[in-house]
C-alpha positions as CSV (number, residue, x, y, z in Angstrom):
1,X,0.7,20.0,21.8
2,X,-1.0,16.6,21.1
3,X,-3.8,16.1,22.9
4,X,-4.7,19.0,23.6
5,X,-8.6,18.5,24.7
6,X,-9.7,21.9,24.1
7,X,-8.5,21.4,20.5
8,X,-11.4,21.4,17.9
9,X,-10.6,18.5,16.6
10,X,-11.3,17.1,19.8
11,X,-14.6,18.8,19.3
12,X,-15.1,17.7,16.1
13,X,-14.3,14.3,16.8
14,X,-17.3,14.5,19.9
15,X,-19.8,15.5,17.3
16,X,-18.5,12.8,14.9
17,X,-19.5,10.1,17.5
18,X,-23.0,10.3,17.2
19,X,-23.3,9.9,13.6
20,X,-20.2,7.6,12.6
21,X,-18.6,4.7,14.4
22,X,-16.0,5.1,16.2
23,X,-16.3,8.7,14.6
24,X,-14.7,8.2,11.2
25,X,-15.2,5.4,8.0
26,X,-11.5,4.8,7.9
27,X,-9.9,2.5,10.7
28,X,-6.6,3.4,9.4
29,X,-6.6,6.6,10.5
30,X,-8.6,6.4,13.9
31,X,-5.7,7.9,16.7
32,X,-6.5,7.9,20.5
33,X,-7.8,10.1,21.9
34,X,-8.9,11.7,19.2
35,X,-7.4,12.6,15.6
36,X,-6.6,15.3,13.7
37,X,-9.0,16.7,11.3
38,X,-7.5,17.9,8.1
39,X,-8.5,21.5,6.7
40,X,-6.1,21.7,4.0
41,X,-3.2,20.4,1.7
42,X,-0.6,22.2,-0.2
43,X,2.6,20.6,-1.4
44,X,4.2,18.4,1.2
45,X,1.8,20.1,4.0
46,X,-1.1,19.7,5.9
47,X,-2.9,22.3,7.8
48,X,-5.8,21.0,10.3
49,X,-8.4,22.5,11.6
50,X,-6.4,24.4,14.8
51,X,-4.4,26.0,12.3
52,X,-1.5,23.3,12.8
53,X,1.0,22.9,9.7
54,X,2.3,19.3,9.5
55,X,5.2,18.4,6.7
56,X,2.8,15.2,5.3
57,X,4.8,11.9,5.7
58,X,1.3,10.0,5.7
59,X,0.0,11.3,1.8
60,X,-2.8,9.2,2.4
61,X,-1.3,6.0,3.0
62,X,1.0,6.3,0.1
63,X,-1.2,7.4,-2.6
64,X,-0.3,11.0,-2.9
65,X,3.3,10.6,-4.6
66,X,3.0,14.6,-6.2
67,X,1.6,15.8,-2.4
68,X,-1.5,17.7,-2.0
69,X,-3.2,20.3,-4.5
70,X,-0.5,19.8,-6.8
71,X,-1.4,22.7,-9.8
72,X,-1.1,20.2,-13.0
73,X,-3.0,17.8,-11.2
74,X,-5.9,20.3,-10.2
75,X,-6.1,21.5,-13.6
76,X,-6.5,17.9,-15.1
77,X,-9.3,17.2,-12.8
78,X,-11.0,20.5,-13.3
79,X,-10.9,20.7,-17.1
80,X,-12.3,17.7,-17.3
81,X,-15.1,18.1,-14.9
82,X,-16.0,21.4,-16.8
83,X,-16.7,18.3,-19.8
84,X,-18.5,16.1,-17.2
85,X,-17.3,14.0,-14.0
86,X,-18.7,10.5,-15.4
87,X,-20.7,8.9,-18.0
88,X,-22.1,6.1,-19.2
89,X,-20.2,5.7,-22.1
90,X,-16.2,5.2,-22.1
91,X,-14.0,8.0,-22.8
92,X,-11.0,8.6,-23.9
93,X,-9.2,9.4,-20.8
94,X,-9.4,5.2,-20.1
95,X,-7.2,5.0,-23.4
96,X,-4.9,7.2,-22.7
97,X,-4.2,5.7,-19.3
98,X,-4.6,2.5,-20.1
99,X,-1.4,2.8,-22.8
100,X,1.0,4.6,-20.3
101,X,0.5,1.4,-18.2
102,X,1.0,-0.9,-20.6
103,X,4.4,1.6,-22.0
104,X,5.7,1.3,-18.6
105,X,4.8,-2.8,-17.7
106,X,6.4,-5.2,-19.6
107,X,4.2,-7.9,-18.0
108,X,1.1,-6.1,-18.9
109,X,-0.5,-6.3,-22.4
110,X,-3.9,-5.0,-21.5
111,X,-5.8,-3.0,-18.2
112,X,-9.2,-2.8,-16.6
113,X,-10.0,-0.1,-14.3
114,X,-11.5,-0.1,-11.1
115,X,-12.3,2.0,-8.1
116,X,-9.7,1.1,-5.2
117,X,-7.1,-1.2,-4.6
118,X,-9.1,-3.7,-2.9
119,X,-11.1,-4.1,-5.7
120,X,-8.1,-4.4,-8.1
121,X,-7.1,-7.4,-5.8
122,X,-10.3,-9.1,-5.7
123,X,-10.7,-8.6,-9.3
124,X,-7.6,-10.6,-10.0
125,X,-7.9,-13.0,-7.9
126,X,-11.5,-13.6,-9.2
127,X,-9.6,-13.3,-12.6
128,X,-7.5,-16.1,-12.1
129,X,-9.8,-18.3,-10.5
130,X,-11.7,-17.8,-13.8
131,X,-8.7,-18.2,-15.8
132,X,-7.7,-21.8,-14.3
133,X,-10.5,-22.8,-13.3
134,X,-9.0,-23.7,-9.8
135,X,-10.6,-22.8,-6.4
136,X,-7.8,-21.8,-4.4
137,X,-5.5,-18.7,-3.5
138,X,-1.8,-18.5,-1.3
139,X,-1.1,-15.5,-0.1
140,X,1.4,-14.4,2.5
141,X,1.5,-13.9,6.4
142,X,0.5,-10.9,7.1
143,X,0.5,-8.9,4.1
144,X,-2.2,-6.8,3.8
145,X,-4.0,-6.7,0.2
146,X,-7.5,-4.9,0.8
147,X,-10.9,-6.1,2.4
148,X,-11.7,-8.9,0.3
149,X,-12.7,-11.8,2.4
150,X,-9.9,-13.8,0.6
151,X,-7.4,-11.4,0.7
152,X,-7.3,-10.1,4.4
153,X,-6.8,-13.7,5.4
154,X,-3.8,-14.0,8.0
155,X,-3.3,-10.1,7.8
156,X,-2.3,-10.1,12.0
157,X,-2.3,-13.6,13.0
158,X,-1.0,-13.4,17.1
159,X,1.9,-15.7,18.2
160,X,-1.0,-18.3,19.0
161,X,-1.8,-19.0,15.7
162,X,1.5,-18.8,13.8
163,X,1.4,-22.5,14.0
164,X,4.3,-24.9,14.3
165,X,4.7,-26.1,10.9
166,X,3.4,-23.7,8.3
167,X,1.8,-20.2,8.7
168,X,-2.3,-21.3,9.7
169,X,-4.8,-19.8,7.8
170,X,-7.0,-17.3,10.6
171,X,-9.7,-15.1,9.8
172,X,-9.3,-11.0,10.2
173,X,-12.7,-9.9,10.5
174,X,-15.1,-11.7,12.6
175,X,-17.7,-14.0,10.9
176,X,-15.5,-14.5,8.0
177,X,-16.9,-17.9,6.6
178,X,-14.5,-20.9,7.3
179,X,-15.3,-22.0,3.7
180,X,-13.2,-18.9,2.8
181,X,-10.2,-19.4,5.4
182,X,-10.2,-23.3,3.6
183,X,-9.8,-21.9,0.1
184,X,-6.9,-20.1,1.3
185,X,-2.9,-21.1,1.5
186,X,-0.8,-19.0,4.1
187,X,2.4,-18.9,2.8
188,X,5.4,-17.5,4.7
189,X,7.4,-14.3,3.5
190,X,10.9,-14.3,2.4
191,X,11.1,-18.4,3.0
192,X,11.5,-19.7,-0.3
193,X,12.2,-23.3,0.2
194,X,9.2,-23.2,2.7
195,X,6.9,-21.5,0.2
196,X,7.9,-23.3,-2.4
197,X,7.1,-26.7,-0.3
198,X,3.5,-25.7,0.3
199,X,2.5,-24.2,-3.3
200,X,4.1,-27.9,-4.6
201,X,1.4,-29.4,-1.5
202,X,-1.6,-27.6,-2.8
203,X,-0.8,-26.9,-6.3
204,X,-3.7,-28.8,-8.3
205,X,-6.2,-26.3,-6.3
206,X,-4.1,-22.9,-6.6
207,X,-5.8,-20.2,-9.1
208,X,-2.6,-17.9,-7.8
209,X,-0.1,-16.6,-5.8
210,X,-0.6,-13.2,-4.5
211,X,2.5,-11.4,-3.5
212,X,3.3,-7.9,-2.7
213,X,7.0,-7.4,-3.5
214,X,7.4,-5.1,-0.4
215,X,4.3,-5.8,1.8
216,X,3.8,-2.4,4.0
217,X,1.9,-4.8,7.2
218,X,4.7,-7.5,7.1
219,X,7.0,-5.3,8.1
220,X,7.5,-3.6,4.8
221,X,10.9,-5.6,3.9
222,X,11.5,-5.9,0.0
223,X,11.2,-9.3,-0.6
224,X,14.4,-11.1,-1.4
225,X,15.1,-11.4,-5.7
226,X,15.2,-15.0,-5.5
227,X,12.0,-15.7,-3.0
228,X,10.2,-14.0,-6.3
229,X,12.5,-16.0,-8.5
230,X,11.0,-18.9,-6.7
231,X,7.7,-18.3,-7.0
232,X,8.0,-17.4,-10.3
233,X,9.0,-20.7,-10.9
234,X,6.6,-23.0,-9.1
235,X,3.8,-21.3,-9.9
236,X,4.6,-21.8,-13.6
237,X,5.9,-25.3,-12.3
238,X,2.0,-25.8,-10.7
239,X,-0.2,-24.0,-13.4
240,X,-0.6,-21.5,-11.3
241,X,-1.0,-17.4,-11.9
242,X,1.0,-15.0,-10.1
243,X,-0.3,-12.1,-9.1
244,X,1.9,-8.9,-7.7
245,X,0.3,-6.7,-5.7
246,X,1.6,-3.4,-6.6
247,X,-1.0,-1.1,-5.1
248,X,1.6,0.6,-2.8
249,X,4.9,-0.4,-4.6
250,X,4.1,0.8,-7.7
251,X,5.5,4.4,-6.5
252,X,9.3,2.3,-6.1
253,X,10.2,2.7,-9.7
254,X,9.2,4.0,-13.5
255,X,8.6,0.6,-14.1
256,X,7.1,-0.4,-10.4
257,X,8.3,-3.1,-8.2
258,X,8.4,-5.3,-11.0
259,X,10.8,-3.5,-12.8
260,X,13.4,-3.2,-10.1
261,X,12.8,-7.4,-8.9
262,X,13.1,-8.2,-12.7
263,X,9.8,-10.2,-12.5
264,X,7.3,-11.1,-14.9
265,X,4.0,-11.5,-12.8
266,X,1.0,-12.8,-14.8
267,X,-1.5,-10.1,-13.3
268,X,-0.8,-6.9,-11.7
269,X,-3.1,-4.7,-8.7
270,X,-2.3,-1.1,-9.2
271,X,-3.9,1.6,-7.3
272,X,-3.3,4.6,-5.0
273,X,-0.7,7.2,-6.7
274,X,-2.0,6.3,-10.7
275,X,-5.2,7.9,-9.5
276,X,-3.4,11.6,-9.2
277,X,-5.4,12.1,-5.9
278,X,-8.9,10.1,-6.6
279,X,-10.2,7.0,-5.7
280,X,-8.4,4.2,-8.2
281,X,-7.5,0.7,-9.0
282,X,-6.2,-1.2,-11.9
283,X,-5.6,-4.6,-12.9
284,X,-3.9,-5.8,-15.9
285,X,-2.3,-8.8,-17.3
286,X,-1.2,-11.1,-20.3
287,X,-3.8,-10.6,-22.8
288,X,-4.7,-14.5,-22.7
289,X,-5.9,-13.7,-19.0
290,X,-7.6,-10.8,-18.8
291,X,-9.4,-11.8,-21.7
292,X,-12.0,-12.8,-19.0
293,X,-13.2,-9.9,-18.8
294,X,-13.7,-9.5,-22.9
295,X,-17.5,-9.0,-23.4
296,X,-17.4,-9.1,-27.5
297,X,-18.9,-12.8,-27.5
298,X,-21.8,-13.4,-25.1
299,X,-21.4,-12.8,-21.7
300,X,-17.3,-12.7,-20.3
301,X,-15.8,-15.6,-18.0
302,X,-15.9,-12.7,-15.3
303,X,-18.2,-9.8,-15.8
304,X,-16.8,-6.6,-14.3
305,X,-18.7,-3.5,-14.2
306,X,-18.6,-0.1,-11.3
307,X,-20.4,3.0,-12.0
308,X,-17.3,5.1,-11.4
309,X,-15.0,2.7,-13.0
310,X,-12.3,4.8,-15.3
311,X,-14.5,7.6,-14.8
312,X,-12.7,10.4,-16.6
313,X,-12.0,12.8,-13.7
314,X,-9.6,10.0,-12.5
315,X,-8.1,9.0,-15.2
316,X,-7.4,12.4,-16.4
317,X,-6.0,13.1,-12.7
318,X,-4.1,10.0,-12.9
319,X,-2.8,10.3,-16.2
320,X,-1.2,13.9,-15.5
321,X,0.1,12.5,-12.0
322,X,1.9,9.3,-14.1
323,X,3.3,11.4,-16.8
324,X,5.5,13.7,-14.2
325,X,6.7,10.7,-12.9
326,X,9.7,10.3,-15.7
327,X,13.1,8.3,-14.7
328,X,14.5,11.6,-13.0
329,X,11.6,12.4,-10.3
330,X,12.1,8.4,-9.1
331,X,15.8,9.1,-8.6
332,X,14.8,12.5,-6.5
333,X,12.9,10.2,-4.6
334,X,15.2,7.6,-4.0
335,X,17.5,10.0,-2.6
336,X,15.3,11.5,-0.8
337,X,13.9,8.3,0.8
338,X,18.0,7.2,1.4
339,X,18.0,10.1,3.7
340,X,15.3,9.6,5.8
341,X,15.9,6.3,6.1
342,X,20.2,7.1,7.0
343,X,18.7,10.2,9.6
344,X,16.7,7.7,11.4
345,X,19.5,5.4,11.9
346,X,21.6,7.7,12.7
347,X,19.0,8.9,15.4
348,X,18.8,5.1,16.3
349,X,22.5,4.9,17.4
350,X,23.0,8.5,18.9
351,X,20.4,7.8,21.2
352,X,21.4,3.9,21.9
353,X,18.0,3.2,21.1
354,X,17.2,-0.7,19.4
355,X,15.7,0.0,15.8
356,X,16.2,0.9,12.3
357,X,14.7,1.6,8.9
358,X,13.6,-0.4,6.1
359,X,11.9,0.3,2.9
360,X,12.9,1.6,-0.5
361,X,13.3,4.4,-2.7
362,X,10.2,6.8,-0.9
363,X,8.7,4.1,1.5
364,X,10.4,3.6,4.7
365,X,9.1,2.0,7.9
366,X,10.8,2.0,11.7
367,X,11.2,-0.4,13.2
368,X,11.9,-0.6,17.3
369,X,13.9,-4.1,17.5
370,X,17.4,-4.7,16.9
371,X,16.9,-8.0,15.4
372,X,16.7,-8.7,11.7
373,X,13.4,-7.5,9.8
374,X,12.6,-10.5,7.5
375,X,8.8,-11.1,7.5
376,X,5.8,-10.4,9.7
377,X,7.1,-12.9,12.4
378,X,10.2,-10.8,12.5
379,X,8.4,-7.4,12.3
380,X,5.6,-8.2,15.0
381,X,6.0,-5.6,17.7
382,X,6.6,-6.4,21.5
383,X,5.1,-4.6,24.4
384,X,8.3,-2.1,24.7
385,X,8.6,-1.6,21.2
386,X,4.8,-0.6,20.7
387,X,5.3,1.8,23.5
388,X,8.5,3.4,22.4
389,X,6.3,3.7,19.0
390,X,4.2,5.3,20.4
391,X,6.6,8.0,22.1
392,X,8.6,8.5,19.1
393,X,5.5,8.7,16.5
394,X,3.7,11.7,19.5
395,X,6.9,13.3,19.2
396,X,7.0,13.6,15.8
397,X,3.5,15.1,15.6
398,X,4.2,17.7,18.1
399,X,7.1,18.5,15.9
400,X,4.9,19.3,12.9
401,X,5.9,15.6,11.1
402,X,2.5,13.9,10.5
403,X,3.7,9.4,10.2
404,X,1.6,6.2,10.1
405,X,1.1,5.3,13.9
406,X,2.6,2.1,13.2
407,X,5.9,3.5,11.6
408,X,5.3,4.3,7.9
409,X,6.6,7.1,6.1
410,X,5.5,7.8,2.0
411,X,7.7,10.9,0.8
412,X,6.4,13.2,-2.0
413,X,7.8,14.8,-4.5
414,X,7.1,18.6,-3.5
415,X,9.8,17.9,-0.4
416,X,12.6,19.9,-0.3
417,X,15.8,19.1,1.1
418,X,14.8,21.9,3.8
419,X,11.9,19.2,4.4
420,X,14.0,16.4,4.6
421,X,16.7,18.0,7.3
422,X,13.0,19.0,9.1
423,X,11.9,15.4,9.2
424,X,15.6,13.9,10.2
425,X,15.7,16.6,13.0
426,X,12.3,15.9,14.3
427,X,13.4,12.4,14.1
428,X,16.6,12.9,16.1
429,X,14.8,15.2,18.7
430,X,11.8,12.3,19.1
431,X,14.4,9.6,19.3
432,X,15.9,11.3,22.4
433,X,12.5,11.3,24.5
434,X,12.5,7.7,23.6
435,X,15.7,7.2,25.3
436,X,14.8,9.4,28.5
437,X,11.5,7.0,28.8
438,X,14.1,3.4,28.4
């Protein structure tokens, strides 16, 4: 049972104090008292270091769509680390990639490849700053889109500094530069009028929009078809890029996000599951854009380098990870995220506890409130609903289901339906200690 203090993860996490802060390099998955230290993958599981199985409902934060150690996936990597792990010289692999991309994204003619997602962000954004030569960026309230100064901007403004008007612009990290909070428009999520109203304000300064069609820290509601409709519009309206953040929501569809809103976004962020297990980002674009980065006469509008940029271990990874996601994997996981999310309902009203599900196809989120789930505003978690959070998420882990501490579930493809009746009864059995608690 979680904690268990004799546990060695506990011990390893002692031991990990002295030499890292906080004991790990990743806030994300920091869990009090201590967390659990991973010892292995295989499919949809995770073993840690007690010997534990967990079904994996984390997969790194939605980047492991094919689950852990997945055969064709190893193989890619290893063959091509036989040839060598990096270079300096392009390879190949960056082609091949680099046209399944394009294949699937009718809104992008070209790609440059980068290391993470955050970097894909702050690539574009720096992108279409170059492209327009305008300073400014809106983003929304409180999606989350990496570390870039720019981009973390109003990622978990309190109540305090919501503002009465229009969403304020607050920094995330302390000693972020007010220079950067003033080159930044807060725009709210799921409000088109409102949105609309402020990109109109500020439009002669705006480089971009940056929009993430189903933002995973707002709440993780897909955003409504004619909120991207209308931005979509003004920004062409303002001379302004937009820019869909499709890091996470990339796993929603053959053709991402994009392809299910209809949209037509000027630049894209990829990331997370097109690197088949490694450390990836992507942006790519009109051609007329991202030639910016296009080195053939002098130096570009906005040099990009990385030493492990499309480093062929990656993309081969990456490529073999994209090419077994064809049209009828995407409806397995569609169905398979449809049951998760109608199991925790179902738990939800059973038990007479306040909540539900959102998401799409294999990205859901729970939610403890009964109201409506519309933005960040709507999503922001009370006092009793962090605690019955917590509760329900404990429960789960001492049921072998391993989910986000803040309610976020990315399914795999290795689950079984055995897996998913596992998860829904874990679920159900959780949702009843949150009821005995009130």
């Amino acid at each position: 049972m979680y904690p268990d203090p004799n546990s060695k993860s506990q011990a390893l996490y002692n031991r990990a104090l002295k030499s890292l802060p906080g004991g790990n390099s990743r806030t994300t998955v920091f869990m009090k008292p201590y967390p659990i230290y991973a010892a292995r993958g295989e499919g949809c599981r995770v073993t840690d270091l007690d010997g534990n199985v967990f079904i994996d409902c984390i997969n790194n934060f939605a980047s492991l769509i094919h689950g852990h150690a997945h055969p064709k996936l190893v193989k890619a990597a290893t063959d091509q680390m036989m040839l060598g792990s990096a270079f300096g010289l392009p390879t190949e692999a960056e082609v091949d990639l680099a046209e399944l991309l394009t294949s699937r994204l009718a809104s992008v003619d070209q790609v440059r490849f980068a290391n993470s997602g955050t970097e894909a962000v702050m690539m574009a954004l720096k992108a279409a700053r170059a492209f327009t030569g305008r300073p400014k960026i809106a983003k929304c309230e409180g999606a989350y889109h990496g570390s870039y100064d720019y981009a973390e901007v109003s990622l978990d403004p309190t109540p305090e500094a919501w503002g009465r008007n229009a969403p304020m612009s607050v920094a995330y990290a302390k000693g972020t530069p007010e220079n950067v909070l003033a080159d930044v428009l807060t725009i709210p999520f799921n409000d088109p009028e409102a949105a609309v109203s402020l990109i109109r304000e500020h439009g002669p300064e705006l480089a971009c929009v940056l929009v993430d069609p189903m933002p995973n820290r707002a709440g993780l509601v897909p955003a409504d078809k004619a909120y991207i409709e209308a931005l979509r519009a003004v920004t062409r309206e303002v001379g302004a890029l937009l820019i869909f953040d499709e890091v996470i929501s990339f796993r929603l569809g053959y053709r991402g996000a994009q392809g299910l809103w209809d949209a037509d976004p000027d630049l894209t962020a990829l990331g997370k599951i097109m690197g088949g297990g490694f450390p990836v980002g992507a942006i790519g674009g009109r051609a007329e854009v991202m030639a910016v980065f296009d080195p053939r006469h002098g130096k570009p509008a906005l040099p990009h380098g990385g030493t492990f940029s499309a480093n062929p271990v990656t993309m081969r990874a990456g490529l073999a990870a994209m090419q077994l996601l064809d049209e009828a994997m995407f409806t397995r996981l569609d169905a398979i995220g449809d049951a998760v999310r109608g199991g925790i309902d179902a738990a939800f009203r059973k038990h007479g506890v306040p909540g539900r599900t959102v998401g799409r196809g294999s990205l859901l989120k729970i939610h403890f409130a009964e109201r409506d789930i519309r933005d960040y505003r709507s999503a922001y978690l009370t006092e009793k609903e962090a605690k019955r959070q917590a509760v329900f998420n404990t429960g789960l882990l001492n049921r072998g289901i391993l989910c986000a501490g803040y309610g976020l579930m990315a399914l795999s493809t290795p689950m079984s339906d055995a897996d998913i009746g596992t998860i829904v009864a874990a679920a159900d059995a959780s949702m009843a200690e949150v009821a005995a608690q009130g």
